[in-house]
N, CA, C and O of each residue as an XYZ file, in Angstrom:
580
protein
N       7.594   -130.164     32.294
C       7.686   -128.880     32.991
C       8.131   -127.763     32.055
O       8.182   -126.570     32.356
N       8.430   -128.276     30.944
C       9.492   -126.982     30.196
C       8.078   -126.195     29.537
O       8.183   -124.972     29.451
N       7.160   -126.624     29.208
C       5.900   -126.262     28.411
C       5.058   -125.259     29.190
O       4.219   -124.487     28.725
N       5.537   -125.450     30.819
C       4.935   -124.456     31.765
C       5.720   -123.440     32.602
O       5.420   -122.716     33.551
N       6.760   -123.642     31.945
C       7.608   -122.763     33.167
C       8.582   -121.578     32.012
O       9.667   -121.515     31.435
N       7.465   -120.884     32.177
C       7.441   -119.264     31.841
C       6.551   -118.866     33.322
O       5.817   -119.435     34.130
N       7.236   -117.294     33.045
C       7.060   -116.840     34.888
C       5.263   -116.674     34.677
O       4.771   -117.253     35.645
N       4.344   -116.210     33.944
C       2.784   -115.874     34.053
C       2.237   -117.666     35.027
O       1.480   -117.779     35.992
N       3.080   -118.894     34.174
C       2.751   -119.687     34.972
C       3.146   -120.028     37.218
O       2.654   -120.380     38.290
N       4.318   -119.564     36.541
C       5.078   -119.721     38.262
C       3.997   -118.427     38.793
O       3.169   -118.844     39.602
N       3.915   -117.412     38.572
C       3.195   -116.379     39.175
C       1.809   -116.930     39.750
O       1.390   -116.680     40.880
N       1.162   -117.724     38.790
C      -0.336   -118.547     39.181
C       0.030   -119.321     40.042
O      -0.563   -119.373     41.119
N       0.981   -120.016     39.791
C       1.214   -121.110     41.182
C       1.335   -120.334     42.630
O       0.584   -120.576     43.575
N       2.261   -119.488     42.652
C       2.240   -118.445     43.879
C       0.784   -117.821     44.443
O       0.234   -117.970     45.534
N       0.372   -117.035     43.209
C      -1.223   -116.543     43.554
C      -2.204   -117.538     44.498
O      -2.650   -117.266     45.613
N      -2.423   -118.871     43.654
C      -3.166   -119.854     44.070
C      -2.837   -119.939     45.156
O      -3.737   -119.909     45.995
N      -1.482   -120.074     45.605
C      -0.712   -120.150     47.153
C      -1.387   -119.699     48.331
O      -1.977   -120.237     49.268
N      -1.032   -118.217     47.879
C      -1.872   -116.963     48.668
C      -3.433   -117.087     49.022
O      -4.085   -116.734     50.005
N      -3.774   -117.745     47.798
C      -5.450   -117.766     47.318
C      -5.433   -119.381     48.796
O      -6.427   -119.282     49.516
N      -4.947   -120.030     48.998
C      -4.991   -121.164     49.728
C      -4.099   -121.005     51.361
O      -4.088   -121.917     52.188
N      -3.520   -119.886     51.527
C      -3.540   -119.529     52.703
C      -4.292   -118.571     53.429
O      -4.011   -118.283     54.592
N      -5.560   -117.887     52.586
C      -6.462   -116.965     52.858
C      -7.688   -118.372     53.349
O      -8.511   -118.116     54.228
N      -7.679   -119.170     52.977
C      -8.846   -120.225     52.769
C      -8.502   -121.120     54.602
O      -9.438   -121.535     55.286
N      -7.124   -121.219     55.011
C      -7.581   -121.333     56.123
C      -7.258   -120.351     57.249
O      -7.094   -120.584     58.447
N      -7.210   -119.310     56.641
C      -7.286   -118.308     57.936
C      -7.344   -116.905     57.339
O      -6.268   -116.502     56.898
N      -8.367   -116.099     57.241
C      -8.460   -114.926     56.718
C      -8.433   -113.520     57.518
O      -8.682   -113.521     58.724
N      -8.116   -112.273     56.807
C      -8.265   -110.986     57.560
C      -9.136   -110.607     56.796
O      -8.961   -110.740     55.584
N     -10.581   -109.901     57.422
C     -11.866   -109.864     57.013
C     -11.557   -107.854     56.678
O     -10.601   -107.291     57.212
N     -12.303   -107.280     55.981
C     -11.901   -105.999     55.696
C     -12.010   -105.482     54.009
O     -11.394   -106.006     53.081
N     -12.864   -104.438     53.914
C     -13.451   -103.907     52.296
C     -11.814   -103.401     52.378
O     -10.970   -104.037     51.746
N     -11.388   -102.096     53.280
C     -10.279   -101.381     52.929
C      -8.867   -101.920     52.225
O      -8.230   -101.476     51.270
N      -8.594   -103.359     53.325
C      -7.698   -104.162     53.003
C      -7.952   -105.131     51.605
O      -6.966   -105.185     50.868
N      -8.725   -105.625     51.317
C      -9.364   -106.168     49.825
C      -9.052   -105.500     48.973
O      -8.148   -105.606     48.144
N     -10.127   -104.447     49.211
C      -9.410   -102.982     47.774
C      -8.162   -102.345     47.644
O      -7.928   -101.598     46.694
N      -7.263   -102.608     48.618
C      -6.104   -101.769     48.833
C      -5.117   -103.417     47.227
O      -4.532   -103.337     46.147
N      -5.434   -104.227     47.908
C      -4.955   -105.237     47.106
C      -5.555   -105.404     45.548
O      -4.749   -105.928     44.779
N      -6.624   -105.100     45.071
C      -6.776   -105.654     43.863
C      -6.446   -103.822     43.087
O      -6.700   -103.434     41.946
N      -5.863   -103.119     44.164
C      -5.501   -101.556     43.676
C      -4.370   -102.242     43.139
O      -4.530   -102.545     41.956
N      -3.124   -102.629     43.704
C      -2.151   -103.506     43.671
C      -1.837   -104.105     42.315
O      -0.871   -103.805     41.612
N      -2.853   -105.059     42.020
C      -3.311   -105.723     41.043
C      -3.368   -105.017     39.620
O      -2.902   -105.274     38.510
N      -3.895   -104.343     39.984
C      -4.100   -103.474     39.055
C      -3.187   -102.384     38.406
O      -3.057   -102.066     37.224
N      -2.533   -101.860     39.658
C      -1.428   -101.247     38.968
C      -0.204   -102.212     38.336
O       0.513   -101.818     37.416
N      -0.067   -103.571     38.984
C       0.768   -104.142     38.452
C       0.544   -104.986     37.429
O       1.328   -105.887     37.132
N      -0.628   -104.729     36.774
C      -1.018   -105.227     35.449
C      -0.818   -104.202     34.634
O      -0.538   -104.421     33.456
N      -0.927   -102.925     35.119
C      -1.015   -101.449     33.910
C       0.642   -101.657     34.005
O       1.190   -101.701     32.903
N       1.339   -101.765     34.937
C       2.876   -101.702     34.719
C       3.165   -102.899     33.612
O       3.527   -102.378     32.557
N       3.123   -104.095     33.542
C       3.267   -105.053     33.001
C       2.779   -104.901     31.287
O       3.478   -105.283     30.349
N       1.498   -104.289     31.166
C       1.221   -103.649     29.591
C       2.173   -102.708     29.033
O       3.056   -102.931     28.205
N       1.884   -101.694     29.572
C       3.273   -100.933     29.728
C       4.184   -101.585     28.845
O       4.307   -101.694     27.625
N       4.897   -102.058     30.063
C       6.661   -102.684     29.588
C       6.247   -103.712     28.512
O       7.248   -104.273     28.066
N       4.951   -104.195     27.880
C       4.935   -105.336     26.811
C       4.533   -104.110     25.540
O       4.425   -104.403     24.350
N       4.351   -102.736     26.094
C       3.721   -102.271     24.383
C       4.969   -101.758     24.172
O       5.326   -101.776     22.994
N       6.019   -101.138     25.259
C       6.980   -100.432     25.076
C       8.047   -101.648     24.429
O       8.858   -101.148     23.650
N       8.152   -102.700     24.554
C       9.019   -103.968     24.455
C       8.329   -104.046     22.603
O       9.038   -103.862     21.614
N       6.889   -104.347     22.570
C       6.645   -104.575     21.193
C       6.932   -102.995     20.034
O       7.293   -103.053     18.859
N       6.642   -101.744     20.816
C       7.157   -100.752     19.887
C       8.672   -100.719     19.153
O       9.043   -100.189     18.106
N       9.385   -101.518     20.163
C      11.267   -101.503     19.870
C      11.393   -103.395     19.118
O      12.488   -103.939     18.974
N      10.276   -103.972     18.809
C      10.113   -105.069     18.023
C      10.798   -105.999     18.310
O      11.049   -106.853     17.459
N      11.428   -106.107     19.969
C      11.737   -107.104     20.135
C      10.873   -107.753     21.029
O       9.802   -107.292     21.423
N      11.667   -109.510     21.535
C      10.936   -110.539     21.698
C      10.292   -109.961     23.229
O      10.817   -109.133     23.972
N       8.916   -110.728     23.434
C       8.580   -110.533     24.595
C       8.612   -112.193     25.980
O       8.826   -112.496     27.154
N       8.356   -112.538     25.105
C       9.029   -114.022     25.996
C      10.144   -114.214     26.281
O      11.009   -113.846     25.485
N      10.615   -115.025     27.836
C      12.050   -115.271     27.661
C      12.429   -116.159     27.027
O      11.689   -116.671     26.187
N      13.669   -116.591     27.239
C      14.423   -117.404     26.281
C      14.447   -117.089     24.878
O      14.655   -118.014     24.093
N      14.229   -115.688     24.358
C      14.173   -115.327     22.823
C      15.407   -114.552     23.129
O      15.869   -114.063     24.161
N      15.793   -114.606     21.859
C      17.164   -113.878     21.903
C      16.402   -111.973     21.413
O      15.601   -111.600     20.556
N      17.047   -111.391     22.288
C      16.818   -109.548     21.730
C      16.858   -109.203     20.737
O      17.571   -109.914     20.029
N      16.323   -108.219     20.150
C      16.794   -107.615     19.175
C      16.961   -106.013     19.110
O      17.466   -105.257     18.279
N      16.357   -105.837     20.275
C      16.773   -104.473     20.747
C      17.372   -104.017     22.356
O      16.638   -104.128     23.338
N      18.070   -103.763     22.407
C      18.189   -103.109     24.317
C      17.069   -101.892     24.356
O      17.156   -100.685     24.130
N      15.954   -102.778     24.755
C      15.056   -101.659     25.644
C      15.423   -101.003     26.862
O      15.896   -101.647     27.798
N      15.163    -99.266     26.936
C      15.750    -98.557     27.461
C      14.632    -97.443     28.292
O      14.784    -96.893     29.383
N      13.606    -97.369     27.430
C      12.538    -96.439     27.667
C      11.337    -96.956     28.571
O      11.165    -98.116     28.945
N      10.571    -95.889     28.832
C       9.379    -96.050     29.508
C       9.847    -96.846     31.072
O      10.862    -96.625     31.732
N       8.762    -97.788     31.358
C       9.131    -98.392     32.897
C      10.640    -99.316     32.595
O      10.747    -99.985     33.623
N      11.479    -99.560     31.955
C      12.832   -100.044     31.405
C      13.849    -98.767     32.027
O      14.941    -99.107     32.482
N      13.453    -97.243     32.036
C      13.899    -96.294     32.706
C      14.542    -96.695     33.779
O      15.765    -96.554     33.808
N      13.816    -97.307     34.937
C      13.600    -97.348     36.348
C      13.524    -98.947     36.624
O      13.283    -99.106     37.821
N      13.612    -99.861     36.124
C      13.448   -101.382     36.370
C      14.148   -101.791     34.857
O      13.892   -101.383     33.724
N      14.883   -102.522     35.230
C      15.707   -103.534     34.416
C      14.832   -104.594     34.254
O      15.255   -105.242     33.297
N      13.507   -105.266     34.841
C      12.856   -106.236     34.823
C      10.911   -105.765     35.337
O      10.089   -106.361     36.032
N      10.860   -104.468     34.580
C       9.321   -104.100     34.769
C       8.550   -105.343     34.760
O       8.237   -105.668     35.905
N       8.156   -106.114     33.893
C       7.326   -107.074     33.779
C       7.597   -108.140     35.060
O       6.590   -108.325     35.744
N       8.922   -108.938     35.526
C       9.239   -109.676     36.608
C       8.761   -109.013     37.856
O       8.326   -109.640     38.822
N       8.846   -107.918     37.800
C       8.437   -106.834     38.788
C       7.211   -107.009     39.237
O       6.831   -107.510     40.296
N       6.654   -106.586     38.407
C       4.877   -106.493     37.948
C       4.214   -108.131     38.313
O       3.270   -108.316     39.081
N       4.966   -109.237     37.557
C       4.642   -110.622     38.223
C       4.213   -110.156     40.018
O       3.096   -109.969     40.500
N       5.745   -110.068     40.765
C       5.266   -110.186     42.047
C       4.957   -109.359     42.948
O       4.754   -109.586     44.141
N       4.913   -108.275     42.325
C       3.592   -107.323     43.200
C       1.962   -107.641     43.013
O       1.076   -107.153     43.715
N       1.760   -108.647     41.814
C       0.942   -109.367     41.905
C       0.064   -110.294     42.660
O      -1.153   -110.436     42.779
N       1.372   -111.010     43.237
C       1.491   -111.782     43.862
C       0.938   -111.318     45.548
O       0.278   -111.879     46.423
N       1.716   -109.808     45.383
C       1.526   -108.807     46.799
C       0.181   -108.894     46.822
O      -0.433   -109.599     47.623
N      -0.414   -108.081     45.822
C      -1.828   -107.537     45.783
C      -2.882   -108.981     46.089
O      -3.857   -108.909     46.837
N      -2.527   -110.088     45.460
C      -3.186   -110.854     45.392
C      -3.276   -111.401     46.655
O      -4.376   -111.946     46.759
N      -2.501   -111.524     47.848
C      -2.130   -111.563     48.812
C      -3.389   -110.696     49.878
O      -4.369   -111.090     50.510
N      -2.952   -109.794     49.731
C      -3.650   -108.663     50.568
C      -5.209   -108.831     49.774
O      -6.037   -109.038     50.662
N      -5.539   -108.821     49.097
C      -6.841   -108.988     48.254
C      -7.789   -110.300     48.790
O      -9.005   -110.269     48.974
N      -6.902   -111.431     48.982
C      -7.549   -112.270     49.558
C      -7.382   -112.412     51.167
O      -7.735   -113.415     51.786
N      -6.902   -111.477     51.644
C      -7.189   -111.144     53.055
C      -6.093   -111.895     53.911
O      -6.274   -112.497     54.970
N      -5.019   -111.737     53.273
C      -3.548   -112.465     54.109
C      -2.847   -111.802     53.799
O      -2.220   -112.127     52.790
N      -2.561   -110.664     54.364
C      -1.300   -110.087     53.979
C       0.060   -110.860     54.189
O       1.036   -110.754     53.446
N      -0.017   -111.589     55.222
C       1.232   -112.923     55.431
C       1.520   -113.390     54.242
O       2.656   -113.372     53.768
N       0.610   -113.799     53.730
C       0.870   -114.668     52.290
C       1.657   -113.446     51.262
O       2.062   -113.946     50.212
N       1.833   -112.489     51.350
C       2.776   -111.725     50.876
C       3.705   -111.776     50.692
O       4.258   -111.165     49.778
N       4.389   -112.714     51.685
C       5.766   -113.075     51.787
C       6.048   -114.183     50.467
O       7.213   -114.436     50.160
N       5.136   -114.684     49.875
C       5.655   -115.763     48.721
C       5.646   -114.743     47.528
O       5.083   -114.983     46.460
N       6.193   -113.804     47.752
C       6.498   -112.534     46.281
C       8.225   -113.226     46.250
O       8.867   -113.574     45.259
N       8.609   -113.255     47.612
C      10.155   -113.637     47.665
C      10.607   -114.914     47.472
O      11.837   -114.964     47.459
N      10.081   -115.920     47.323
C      10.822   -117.105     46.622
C      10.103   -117.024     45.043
O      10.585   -117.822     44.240
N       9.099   -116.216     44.581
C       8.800   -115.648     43.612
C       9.773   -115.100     42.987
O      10.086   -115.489     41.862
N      10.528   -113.924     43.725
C      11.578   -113.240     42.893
C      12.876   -113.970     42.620
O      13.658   -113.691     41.711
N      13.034   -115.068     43.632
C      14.472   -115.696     43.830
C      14.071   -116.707     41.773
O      14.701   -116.731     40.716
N      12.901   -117.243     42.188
C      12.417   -117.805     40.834
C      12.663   -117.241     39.739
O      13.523   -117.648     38.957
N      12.061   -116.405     39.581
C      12.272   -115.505     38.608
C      13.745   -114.528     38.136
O      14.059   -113.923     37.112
N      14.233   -114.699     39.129
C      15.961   -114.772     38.889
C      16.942   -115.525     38.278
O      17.726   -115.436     37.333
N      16.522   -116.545     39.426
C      17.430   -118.156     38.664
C      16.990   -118.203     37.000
O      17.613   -117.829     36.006
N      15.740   -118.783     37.138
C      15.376   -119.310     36.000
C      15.291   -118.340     34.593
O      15.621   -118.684     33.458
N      14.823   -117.209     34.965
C      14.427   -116.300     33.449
C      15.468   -114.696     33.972
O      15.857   -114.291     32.877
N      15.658   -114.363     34.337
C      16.454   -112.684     34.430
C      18.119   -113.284     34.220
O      18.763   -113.337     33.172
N      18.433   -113.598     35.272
C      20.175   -114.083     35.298
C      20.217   -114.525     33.413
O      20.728   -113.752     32.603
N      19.579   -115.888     32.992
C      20.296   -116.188     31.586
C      19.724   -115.192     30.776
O      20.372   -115.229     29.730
N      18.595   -114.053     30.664
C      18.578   -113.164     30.029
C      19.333   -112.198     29.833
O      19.653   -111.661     28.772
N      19.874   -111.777     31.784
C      20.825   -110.570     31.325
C      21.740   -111.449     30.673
O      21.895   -110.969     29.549
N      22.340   -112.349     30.770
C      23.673   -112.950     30.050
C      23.748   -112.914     28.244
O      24.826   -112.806     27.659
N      22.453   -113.022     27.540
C      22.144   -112.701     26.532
C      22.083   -111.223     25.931
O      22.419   -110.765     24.838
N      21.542   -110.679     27.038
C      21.911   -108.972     26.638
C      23.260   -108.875     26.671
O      23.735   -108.455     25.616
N      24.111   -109.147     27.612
C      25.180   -108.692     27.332
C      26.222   -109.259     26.729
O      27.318   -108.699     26.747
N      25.960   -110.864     25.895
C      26.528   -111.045     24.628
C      26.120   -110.671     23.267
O      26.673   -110.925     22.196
N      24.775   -109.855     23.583
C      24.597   -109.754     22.267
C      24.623   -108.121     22.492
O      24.320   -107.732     21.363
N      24.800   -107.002     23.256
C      24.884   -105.825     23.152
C      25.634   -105.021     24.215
O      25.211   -103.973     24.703
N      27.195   -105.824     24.632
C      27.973   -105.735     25.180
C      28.015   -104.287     26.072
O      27.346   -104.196     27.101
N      28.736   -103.326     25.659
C      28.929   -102.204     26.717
C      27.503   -101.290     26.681
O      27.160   -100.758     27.736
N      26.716   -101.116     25.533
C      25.844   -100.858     25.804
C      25.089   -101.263     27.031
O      24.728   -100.404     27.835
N      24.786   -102.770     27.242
C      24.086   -103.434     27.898
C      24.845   -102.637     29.525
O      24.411   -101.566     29.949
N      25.729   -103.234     30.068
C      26.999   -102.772     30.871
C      26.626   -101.456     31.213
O      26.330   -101.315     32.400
N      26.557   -100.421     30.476
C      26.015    -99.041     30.586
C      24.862    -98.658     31.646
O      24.803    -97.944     32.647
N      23.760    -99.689     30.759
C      22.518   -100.070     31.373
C      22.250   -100.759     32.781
O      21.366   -100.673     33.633
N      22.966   -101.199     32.686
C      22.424   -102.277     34.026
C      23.106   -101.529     34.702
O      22.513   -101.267     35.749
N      24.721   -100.720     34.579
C      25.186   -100.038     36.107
C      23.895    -98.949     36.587
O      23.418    -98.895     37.720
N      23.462    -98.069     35.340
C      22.625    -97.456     35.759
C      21.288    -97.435     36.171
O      20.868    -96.506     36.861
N      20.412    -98.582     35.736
C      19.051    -99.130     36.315
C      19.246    -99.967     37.128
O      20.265   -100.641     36.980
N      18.452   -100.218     38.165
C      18.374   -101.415     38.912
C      17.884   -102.741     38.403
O      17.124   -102.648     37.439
N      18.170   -104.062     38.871
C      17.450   -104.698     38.501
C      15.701   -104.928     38.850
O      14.961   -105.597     38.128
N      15.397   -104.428     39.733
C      14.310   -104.525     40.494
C      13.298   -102.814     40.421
O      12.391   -102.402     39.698
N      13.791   -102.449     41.158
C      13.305   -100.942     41.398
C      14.823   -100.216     41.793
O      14.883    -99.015     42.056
């Protein structure tokens, strides 16, 4: 499990989810489809984003790497976790895209995931390795939105 459990994988497992509760019971609709892969889409442009702004300040983009910078800028402004973010509105869009908006609801053991496992021991790394700075940061951004 350790070889797969980075969040792009947990995110597919969720998607597929969605993708398999649309399969036995669907909401039929162009508006509702497109409203979702809109979704998709913005939460892929958010997710580039926070990976060019993350590679301009040359630090790591995977978790479990130790920092080398406290990113601060761009979608880091306004989300302490743009990219985790971006995972499960994914998840949203992908949801609504395949015609279940119900299935929406697995964004939230999505985020609880993506907490436990990769944000919680990250922030703990930011803030041994860039103490009040870090502290600074997090009172003032959210973790989420």
């Amino acid at each position: 499990m350790k070889y797969i459990d980075i969040p792009p994988a947990w995110t597919l497992l969720f998607v597929v989810a969605a993708w398999r509760i649309s399969v036995i019971w669907e909401i039929d609709g162009f508006g509702l489809r497109f409203a979702g892969w809109i979704i998709i889409a913005l939460s892929l442009a958010l997710m580039v984003w926070a990976v060019l702004v993350m590679s301009r300040e040359k630090t790591p983009i995977f978790p479990r790497e130790e920092p080398i910078s406290l990113v601060t800028a761009g979608p880091f402004a306004f989300s302490r976790n743009p990219i985790y973010l971006a995972e499960c509105t994914i998840v949203v869009g992908a949801a609504i895209a395949f015609g279940q908006p119900i299935a929406a609801l697995l964004a939230i053991p999505l985020a609880l995931i993506l907490r436990t496992r990769f944000i919680l021991p990250e922030e703990q790394r930011l803030a041994a390795t860039f103490g009040k700075a870090w502290e600074d940061y997090a009172r003032s951004v959210n973790r989420w939105i």
